[in-house]
N, C-alpha and C positions, 0 to 999 in steps of 0.2 A: 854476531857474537850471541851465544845461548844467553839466555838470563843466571845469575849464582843463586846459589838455592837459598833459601828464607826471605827472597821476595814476596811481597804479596801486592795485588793490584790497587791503581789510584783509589777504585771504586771500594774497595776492601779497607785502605787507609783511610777512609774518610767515615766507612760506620764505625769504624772504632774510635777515631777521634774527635767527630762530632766536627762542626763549621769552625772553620778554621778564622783566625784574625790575621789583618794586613802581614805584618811581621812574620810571619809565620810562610804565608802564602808566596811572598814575593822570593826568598829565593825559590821556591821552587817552578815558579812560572821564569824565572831566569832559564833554570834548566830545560822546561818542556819547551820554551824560545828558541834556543841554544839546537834543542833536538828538532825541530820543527824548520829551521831554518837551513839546517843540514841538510834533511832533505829534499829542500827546495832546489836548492842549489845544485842537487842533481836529478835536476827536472820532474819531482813527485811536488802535485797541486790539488787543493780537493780533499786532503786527507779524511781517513774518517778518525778524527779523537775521542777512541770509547775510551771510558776510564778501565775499561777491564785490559785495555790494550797499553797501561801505560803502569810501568812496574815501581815500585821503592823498594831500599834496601833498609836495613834497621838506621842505618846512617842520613836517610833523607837522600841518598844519590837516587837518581831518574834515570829509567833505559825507557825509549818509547819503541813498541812492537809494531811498527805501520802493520795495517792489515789490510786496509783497500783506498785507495787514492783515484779521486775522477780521471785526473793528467798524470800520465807517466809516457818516459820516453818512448819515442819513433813506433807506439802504436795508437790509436785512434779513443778518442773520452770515453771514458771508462763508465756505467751507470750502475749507480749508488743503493745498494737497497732504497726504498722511500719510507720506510719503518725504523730506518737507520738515527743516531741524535748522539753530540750533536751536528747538525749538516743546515750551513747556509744556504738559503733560500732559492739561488741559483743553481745550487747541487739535488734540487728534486724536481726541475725542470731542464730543459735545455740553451738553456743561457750559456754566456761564454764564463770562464773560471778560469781566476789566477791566484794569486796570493793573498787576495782580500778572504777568500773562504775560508785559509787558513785562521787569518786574523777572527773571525765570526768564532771559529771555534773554541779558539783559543780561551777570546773573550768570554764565551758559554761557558767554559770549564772553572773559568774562576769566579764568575758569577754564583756557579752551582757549590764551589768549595766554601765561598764565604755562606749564603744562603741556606744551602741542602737543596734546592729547586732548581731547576732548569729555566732561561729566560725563554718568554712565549715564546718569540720567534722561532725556536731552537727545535720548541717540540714539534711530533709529527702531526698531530692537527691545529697547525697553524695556519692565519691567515691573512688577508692582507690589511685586516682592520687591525692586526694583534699591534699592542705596545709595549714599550719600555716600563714596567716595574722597578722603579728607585729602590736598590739594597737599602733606602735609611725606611722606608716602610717596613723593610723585614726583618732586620737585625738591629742590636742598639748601637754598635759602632763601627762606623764606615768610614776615612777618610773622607775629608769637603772635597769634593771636587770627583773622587773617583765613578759615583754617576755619571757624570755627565762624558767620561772618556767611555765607559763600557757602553753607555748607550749610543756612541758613535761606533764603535765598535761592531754591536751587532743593530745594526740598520738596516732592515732588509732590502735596500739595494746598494750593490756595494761601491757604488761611485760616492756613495756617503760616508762611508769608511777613512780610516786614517789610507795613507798611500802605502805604508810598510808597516811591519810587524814589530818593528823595534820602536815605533813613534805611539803603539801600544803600551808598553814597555817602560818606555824613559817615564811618557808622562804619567801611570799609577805612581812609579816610584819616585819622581820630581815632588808630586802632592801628598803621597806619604810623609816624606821627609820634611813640607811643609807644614804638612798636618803635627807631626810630632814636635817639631821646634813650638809651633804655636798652644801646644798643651804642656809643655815645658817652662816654656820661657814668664809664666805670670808666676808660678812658683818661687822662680830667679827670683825675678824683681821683686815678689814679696821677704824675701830671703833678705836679701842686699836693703832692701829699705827698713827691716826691723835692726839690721848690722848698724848702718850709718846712724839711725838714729839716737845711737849711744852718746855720737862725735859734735 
C-alpha cells in the first residue's frame, strides 16, 4: 500500500516537534510494534528502522516502509550497509539474527525520540567498551524504571535482551502507568486530607 499524501517521515516529525514525552511516545511505539511484528511473522528479521523509512499522517497513524532486512524468506542473510543506524550489534558482523535485533532497534528509536540522540551502541562507531547512557542524565523527565528496560533492551548481546518484543512493550507501559499514579496520587491525598479535616 502507497503511503497518502501529506505524510511526512518519523525523522521529519521529530525536528518539528522536538523530544517527545512518555505519553506522547507510547502510542506510537504501540504502532511501530504492531508494524514490526507484522513483519516478523512473515519471516522479515534484522530490519533496518530508519526514521526516514517510517511515515505519520497528520493523525499520528504509522505506515512503516521496510527497506532492507538481514532475514527474509527462503533466500540466504542479507548484509546490512555497516554505515547503516539504527543496527544491533550482531547485524554488522556475522552472528546469527532473530527478533532480538528488532527489539535493539526498536529500543534505539525511542531512546532517540525521547533524547534527540542515538544510544552508543546503536551508532556506527561503536564499540565493545560503549555503555548505557541513562535518559535521566539527558532529559528532565523519564519514567522510574524505563532505564533500566531500554538498557536491557539494547545490550549489545542479544541473549541479554528481553526474549520478545512485546515484553519491551508491556513493561515501559506497566512503569508509565506506575509512574503517573505515583505523581498523582500525593495530590489526592493532599486533597482528601485538607477535605476531611473540616469533619
Amino acid at each position: 500500500e502507497p503511503p497518502a499524501p501529506g505524510m511526512c517521515s518519523l525523522s521529519e516529525w521529530q525536528s518539528a516537534q522536538g523530544n517527545l514525552d512518555a505519553a506522547t511516545l507510547l502510542p506510537l511505539l504501540g504502532q511501530l510494534i504492531d508494524a514490526v511484528r507484522a513483519l516478523q511473522r512473515r519471516g522479515m528479521q534484522g530490519l533496518l528502522l530508519n526514521p526516514r523509512q517510517i511515515l505519520l499522517n497528520e493523525h499520528g497513524a504509522l505506515m512503516l516502509l521496510p527497506e532492507l532486512a538481514a532475514v527474509l524468506p527462503g533466500v540466504p542473510r542479507q548484509r546490512l550497509p555497516v554505515d547503516a543506524f539504527p543496527l544491533a550489534p550482531e547485524l554488522r558482523g556475522a552472528g546469527e539474527v532473530d527478533g532480538r535485533a528488532d527489539q535493539f532497534a526498536v529500543a534505539a528509536l525511542v531512546y532517540w525520540l525521547l533524547c534527540g540522540q542515538w544510544p552508543e551502541a546503536a551508532r556506527v562507531a561503536t564499540s565493545a567498551a560503549s555503555r548505557y547512557v541513562p535518559l535521566a542524565r539527558l532529559i528532565e523527565s523519564v519514567p522510574a524504571g524505563w532505564d533500566g528496560v531500554l538498557a536491557r533492551a539494547l545490550a549489545p548481546q542479544a541473549t541479554q535482551r528481553y526474549e520478545a518484543l512485546s515484553e519491551l512493550q508491556f513493561n515501559l507501559q506497566q512503569l508509565f502507568e506506575r509512574d503517573t499514579e505515583t505523581r498523582v496520587a500525593p495530590g489526592w491525598r493532599g486533597r482528601w486530607w485538607r477535605f476531611w479535616r473540616y469533619f
